[in-house]
N, C-alpha and C positions, 0 to 999 in steps of 0.2 A: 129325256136324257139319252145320252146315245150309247151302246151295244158294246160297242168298241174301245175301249179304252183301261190303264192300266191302274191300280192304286193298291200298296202295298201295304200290309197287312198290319202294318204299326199307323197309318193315317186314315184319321178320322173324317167322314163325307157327311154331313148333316144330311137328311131329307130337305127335299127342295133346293141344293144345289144343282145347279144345271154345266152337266160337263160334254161339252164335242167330241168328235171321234178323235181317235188315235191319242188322247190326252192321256199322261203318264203325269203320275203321284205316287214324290218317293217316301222314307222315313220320318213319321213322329210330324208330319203336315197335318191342318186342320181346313178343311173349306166349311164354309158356314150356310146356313138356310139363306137363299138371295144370290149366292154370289154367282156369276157366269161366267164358264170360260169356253172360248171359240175352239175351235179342232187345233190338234197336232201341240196345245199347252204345255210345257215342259216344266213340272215347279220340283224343285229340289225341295232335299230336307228341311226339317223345322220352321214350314213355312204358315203363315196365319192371314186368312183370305176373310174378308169380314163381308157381311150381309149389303148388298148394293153395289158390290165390287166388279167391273166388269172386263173382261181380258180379251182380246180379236183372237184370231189365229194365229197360232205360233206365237207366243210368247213365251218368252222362257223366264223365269222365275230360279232364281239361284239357291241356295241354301242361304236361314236365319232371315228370310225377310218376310215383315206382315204388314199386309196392301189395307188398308184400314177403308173405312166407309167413304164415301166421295173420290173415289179414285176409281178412273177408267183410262184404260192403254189400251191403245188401234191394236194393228195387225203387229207383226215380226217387231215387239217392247223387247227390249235387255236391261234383266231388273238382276242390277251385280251383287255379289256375295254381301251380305247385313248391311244394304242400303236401306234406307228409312225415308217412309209418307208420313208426314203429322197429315192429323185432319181438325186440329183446334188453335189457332192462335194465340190465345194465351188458355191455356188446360192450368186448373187448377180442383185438385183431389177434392175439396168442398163445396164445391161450384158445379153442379150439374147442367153440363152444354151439350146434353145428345138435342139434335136435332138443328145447333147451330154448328155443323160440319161445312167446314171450305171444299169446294171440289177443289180437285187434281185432275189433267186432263195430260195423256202422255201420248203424241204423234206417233203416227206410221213406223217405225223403225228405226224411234227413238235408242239410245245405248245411255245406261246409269251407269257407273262405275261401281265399285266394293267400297263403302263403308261409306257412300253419297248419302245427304240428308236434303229434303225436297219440302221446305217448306210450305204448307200446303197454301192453297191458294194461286198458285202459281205454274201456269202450263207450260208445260216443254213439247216443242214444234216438232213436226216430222222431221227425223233421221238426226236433230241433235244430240250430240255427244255429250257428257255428261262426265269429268272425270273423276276419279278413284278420291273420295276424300271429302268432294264439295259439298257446300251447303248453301241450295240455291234460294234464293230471297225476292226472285223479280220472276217475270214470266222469260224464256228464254226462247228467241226465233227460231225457227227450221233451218237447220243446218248448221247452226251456230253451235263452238268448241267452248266449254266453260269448265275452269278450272279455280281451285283454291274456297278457301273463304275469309268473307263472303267468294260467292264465285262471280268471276269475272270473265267476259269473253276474250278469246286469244285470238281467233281465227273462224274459218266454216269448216266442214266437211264435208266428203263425198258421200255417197249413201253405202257406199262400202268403207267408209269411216276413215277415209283418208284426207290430212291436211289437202286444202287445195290452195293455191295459188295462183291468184288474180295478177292477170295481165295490166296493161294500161287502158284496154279497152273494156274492163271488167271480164272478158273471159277467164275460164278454167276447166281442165281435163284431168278427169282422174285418171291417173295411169295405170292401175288395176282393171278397170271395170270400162275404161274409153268412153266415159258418158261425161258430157260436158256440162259446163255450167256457167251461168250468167248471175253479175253481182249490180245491181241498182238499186239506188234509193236506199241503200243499207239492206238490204232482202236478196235473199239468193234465190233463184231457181234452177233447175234441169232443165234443159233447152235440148239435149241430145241424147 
């Protein structure tokens, strides 16, 4: 475990949680025996990190959310204020299903909205957007805007999380960041 790092004096760290440098843990958080989190982690309050859970660097972690078993986010996740991972597709209180957990897999610099629900099973693709409220049911592509529920896509985004706008020849530039993008086959990439 690394040297480095903040956790305050109301959250609880099990033994065998493995935490990176410069990771900071605020108020009334629980991380559990298993779980991993990469350097520079940011988890707000009242958060619940369950045993297998694994987080890249820089993640930030909001207040009221708990990353349940089969759930792993890359590098720079935005996991928004009381977003929610199941990990059981049908949970029922008399029915013991530890060990039948769905993975969740969340991209590179994925963004969750506040009070998003991520039905488990279902990946979200590097730098997908994720807005305030969804409850997503399908796997959703890299870079793709998904809102409502069910959620439905609208658009792509830039990686700096802006609508983009496809030309006729499938180009797009983000005007914030000047990194361009190509749209084929239904699939986006960064070409610049």
């Amino acid at each position: 475990m690394a040297s480095n790092y903040f956790v305050h004096e109301t959250a609880i760290i099990d033994d065998g949680a493995i935490l990176g440098e410069g990771v900071k843990i605020w108020h009334f958080s629980h991380l559990m025996t298993g779980c991993e989190l990469g350097d520079k982690c940011n988890i707000g309050q009242n958060v619940v990190i369950s045993p297998g859970v694994k987080l890249g660097a820089n993640v930030k972690v909001q207040n009221n959310v708990s990353i349940y078993e089969g759930v792993i986010c890359d590098d720079d996740v935005f996991l928004g204020p009381s977003m929610v991972f199941t990990n059981v597709t049908n949970p029922r209180s008399a029915v013991n299903r530890r060990g039948q957990y769905a993975k969740t897999h969340v991209g590179k610099g994925a963004s969750i909205g506040a009070n998003a629900t991520i039905v488990c099973g279902h990946d979200i693709g590097a730098y997908a957007f994720i807005g305030a409220g969804a409850v997503v049911t399908k796997t959703v592509a890299p870079y793709a805007l998904v809102v409502g529920n069910p959620a439905k896509q609208l658009g792509w985004v830039s990686e700096y999380g802006h609508r983009l706008s496809f030309d006729e020849g499938g180009k797009a530039t983000c005007w914030e960041s000047e990194q361009e993008y190509a749209l084929k086959n239904n699939q986006v990439t960064r070409i610049k």
